[in-house]
ROSE-4610 file (N, C-alpha, C; in Angstrom, 1 decimal, always signed):
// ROSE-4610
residu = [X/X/X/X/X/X/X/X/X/X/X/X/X/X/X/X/X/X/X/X/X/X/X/X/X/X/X/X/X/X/X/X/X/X/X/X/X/X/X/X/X/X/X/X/X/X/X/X/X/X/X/X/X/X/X/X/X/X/X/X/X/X/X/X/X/X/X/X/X/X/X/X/X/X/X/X/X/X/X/X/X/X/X/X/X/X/X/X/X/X/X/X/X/X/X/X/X/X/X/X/X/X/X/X/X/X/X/X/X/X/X/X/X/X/X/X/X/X/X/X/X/X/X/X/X/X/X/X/X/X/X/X/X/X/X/X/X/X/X/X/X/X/X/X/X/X/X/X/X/X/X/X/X/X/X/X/X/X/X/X/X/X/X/X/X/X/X/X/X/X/X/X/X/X/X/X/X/X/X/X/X/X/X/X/X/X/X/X/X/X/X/X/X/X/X/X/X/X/X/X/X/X/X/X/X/X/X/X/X/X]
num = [1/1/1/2/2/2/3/3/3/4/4/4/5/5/5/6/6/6/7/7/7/8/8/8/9/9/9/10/10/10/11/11/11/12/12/12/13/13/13/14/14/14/15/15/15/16/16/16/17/17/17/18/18/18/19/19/19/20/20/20/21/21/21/22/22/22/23/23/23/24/24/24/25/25/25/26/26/26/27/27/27/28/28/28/29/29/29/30/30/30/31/31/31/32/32/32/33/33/33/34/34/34/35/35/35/36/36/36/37/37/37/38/38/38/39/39/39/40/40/40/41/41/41/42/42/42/43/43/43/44/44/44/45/45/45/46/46/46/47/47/47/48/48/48/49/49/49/50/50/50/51/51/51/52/52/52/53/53/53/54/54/54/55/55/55/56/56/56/57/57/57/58/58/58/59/59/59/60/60/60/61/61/61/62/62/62/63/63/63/64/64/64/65/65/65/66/66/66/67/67/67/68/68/68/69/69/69/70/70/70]
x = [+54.2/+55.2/+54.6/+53.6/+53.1/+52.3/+51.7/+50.6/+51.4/+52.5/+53.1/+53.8/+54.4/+54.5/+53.7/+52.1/+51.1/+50.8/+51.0/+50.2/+51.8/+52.9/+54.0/+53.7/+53.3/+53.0/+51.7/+50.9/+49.5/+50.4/+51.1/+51.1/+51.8/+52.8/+53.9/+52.6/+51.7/+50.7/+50.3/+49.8/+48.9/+49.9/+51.0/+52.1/+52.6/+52.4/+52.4/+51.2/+50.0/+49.0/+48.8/+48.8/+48.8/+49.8/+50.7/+52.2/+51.8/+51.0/+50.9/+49.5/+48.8/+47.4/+48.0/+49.2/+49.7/+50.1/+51.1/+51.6/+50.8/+49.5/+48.5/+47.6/+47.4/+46.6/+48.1/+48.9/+49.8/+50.1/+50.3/+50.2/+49.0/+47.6/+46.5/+46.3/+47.3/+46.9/+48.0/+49.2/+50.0/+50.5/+50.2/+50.6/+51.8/+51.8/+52.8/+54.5/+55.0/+56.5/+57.1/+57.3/+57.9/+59.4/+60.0/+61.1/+61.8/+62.3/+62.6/+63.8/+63.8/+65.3/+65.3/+65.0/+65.3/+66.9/+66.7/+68.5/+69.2/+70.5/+70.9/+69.9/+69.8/+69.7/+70.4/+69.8/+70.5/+70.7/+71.8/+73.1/+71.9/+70.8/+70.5/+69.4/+69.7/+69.1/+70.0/+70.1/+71.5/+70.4/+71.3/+70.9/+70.4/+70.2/+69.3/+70.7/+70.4/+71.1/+71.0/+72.1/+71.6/+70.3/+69.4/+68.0/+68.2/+67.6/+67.6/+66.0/+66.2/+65.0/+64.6/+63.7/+63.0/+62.4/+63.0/+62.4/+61.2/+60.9/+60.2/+58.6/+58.5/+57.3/+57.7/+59.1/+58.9/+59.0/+59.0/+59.1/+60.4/+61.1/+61.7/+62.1/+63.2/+63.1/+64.2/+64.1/+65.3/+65.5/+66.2/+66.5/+67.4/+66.8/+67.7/+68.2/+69.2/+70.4/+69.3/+69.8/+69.7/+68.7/+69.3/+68.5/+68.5/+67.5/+67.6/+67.1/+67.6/+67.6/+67.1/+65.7/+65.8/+66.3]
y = [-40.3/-39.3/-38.0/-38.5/-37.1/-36.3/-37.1/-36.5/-35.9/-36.1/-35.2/-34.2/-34.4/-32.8/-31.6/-32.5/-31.2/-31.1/-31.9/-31.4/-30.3/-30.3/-29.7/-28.4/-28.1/-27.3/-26.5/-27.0/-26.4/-26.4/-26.5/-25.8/-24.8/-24.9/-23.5/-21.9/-22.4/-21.5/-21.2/-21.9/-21.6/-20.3/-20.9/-20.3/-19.0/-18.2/-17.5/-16.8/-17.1/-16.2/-15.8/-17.0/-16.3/-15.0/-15.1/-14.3/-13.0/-12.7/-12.2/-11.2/-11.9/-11.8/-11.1/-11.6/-11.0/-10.0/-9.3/-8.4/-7.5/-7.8/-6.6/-6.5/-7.1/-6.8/-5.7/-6.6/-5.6/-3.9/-3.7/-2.7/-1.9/-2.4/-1.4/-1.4/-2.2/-2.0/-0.9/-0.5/+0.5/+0.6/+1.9/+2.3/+2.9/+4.2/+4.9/+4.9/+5.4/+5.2/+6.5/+6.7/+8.1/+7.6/+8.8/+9.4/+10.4/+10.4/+11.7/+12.3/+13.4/+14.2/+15.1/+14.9/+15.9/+14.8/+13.9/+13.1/+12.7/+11.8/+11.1/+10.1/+10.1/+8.7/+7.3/+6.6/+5.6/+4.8/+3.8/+3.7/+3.1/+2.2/+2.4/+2.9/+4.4/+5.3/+6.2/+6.1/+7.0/+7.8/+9.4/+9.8/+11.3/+11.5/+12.7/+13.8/+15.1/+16.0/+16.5/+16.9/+17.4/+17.9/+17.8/+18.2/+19.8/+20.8/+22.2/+22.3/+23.6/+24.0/+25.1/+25.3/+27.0/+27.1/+28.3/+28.6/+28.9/+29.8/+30.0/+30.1/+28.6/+27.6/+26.8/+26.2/+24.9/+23.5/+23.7/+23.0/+22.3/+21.1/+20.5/+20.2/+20.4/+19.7/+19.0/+18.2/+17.2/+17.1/+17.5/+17.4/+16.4/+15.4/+14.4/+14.7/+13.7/+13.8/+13.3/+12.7/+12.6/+11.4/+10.3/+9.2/+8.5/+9.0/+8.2/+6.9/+5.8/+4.7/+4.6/+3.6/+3.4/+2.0]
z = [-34.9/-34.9/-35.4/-36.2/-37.1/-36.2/-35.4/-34.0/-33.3/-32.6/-32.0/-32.5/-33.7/-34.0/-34.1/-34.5/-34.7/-33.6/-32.2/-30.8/-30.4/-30.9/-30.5/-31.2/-32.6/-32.9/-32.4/-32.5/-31.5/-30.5/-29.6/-28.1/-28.0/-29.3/-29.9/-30.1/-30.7/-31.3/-29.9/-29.1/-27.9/-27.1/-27.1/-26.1/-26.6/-28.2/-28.5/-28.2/-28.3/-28.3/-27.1/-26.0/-24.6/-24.5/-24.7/-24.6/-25.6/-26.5/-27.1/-25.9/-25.8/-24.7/-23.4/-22.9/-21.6/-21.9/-22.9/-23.3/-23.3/-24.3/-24.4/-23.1/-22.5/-21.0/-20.5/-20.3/-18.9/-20.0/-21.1/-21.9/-21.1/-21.4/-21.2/-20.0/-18.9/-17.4/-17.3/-17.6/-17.5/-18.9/-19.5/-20.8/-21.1/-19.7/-19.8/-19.7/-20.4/-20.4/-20.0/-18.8/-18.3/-18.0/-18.2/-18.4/-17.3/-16.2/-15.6/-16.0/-16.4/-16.8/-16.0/-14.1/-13.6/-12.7/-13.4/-12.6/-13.7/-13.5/-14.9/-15.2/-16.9/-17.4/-17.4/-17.5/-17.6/-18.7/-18.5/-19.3/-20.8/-20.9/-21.8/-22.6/-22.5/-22.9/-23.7/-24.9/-25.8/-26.5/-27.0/-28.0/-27.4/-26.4/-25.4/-25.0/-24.9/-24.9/-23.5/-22.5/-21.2/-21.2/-20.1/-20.3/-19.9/-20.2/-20.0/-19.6/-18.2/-17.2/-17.0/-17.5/-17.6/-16.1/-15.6/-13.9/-14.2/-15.2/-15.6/-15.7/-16.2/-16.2/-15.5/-14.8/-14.0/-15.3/-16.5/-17.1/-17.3/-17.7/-18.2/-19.4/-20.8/-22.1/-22.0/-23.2/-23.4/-24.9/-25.4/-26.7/-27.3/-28.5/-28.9/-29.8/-30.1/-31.5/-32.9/-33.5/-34.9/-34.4/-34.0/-33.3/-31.8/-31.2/-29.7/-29.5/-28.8/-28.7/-27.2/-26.8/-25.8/-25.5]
């Protein structure tokens, strides 16, 4: 009985680290987290203030509230 809990536990551990292992590979295979505010957001994205567009520069801003939630 005792053996199997510790091969249940070792495979808990294993299944964590791999999962831990995946996470960080697919991270450094795509890092970035873009955002477009030239359309609406979507629904879970709170906290962002209509985005405002300088002809200008062509640039984009988005200004958040107190706290934005993605």
């Amino acid at each position: 009985m005792t053996n199997a809990i510790g091969r249940a536990v070792a495979a808990g551990m294993l299944a964590a680290l791999f999962g831990a292992a995946a996470v960080s590979l697919f991270y450094a295979w795509h890092p970035a987290l873009a955002i477009e505010f030239d359309r609406d957001l979507p629904r879970n994205v709170t906290g962002f203030y209509p985005s405002e567009r300088d002809d200008a520069s062509g640039l984009t801003f988005a200004w958040t509230s107190a706290e934005a939630v993605l």
